[in-house]
N, C-alpha and C positions, 0 to 999 in steps of 0.2 A: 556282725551278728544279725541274722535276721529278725522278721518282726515276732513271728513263732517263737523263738529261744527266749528273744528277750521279758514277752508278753509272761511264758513260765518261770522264771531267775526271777522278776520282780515281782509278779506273785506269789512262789514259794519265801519270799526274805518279805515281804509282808503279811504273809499269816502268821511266819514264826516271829516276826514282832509282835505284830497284834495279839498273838498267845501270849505272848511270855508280858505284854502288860496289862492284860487282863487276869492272868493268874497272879503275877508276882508283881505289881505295878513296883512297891520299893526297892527291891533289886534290881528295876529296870533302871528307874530314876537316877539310881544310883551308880549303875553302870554309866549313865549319858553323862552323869555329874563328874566322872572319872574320866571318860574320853575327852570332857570340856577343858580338863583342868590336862590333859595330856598335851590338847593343843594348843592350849594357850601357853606352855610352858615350851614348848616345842617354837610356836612362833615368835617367842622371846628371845630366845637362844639362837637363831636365824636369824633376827633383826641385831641383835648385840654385835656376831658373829660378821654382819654385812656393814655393821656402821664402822667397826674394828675398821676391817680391810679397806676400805671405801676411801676414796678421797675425799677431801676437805666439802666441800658444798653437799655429795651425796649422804655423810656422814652423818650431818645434822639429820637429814631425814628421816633416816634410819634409826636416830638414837629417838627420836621423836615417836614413831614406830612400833620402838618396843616400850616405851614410858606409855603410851596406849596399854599397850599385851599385859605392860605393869599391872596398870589402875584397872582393867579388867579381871584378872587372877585375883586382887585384893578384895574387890567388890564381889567375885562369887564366892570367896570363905567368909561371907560377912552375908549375904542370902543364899543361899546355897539352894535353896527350892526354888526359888525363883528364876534365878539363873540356870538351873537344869530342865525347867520348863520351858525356857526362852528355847534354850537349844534344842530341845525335842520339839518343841513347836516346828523352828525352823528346818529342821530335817524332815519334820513332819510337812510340811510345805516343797519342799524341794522334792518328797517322795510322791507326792499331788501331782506335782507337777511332771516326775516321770512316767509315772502308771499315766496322766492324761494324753502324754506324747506318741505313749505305746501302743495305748487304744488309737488314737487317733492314725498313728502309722498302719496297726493293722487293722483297719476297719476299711473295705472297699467303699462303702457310702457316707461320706461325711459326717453328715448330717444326723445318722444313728448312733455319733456320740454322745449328742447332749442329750440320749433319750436313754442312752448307757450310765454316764454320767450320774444325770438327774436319779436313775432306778439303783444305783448305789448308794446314792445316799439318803435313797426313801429307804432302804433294806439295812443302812446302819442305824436309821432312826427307829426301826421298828425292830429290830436287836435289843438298841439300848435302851427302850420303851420295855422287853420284856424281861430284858434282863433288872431293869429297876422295879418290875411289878412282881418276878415270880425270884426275885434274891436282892431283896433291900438290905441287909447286910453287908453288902460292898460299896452300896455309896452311903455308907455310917463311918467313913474314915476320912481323912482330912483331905482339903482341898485339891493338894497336889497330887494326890495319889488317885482321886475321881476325875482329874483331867488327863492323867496318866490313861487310864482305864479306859477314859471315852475315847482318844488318840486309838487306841487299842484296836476294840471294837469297829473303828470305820477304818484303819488299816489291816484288817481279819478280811472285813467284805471289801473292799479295793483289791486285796491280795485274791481272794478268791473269784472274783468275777474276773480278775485278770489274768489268771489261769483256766478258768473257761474261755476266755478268747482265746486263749494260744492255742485251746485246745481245738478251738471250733476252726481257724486259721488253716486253710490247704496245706500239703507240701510245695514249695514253690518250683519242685523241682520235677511235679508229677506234670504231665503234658493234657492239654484241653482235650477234650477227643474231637474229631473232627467229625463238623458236620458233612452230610453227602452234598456235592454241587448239582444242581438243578440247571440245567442248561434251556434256555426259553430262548424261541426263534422269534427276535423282537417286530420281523417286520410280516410276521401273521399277526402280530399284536395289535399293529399301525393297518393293518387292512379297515377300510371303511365296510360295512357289510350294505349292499344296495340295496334299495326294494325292489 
């Protein structure tokens, strides 16, 4: 995929994050806390499944494995906010980290990403600056759901400055135009002129 493609896909799937937790921050939560509990019940049943089959030495390790996938499934029905935060965090991190990659991919000058960067995250703090002074009624709800919110809000603006790059981002496939060659006869150049 090019850097074009990519720059809009992770743009578009970070605005419609960003919307849907700033609108619905507990639905979102809740969705995360449902995929969390997908995979950790998924990676149990893989680990059980591989310590089964497994010879003797790899077995242990495996049963070891999923007594981890255990104790974590147990501990997030027992904080369940907590742990859905952890995991949106870390997706939220992992998702940093690709919108960082994809600027960085398509940006021809270096060095105007951390000027990209840095203007994203002055433009989510001035968001969520206005959004906390012109609708204080959304951060009047509990904790997890105004960490929810603010996640939100700086993957809205991630999302959409990363779809102006794609957009601003050539065709790779459209050709330079070529400049005319200028043909210089270098040794009228090298003439000394006498007095």
């Amino acid at each position: 995929m090019d850097a074009k493609m990519s720059c809009l896909i992770k743009g578009l799937i970070g605005v419609l994050f960003g919307s849907l937790a700033i609108l619905v921050p507990d639905i979102t939560l809740a969705t995360f806390l449902g995929l969390f509990w997908v995979l950790v019940a998924a990676g149990l049943l893989v680990c059980i499944f591989l310590a089964i089959t497994s010879p003797g030495e790899e077995s242990l390790f495996w049963f070891i494995i999923a007594t981890g996938f255990l104790i974590v499934g147990i501990v997030s029905f027992i904080f369940t906010d907590f742990v859905a935060i952890i995991f949106l965090l870390a997706i939220a991190a992992l998702a940093f980290y690709s919108g960082y990659s994809g600027i960085s991919l398509a940006l021809s000058h270096p060095k105007t990403k951390y000027l990209l960067i840095g203007g994203a995250f002055v433009v989510g703090l001035l968001l969520l600056s206005l959004i906390y002074w012109y609708v204080p009624a959304m951060f009047s709800k509990p904790l997890f759901m105004i960490i929810v919110m603010i996640i939100g809000i700086f993957a809205l603006v991630f999302g959409i400055f990363s779809i102006l790059m794609g957009l601003s981002i050539k065709d790779p496939n459209q050709k330079a135009p070529e400049l005319p060659i200028i043909k210089v006869n270098t040794c009228t150049l090298l003439k000394r002129k006498e007095p």
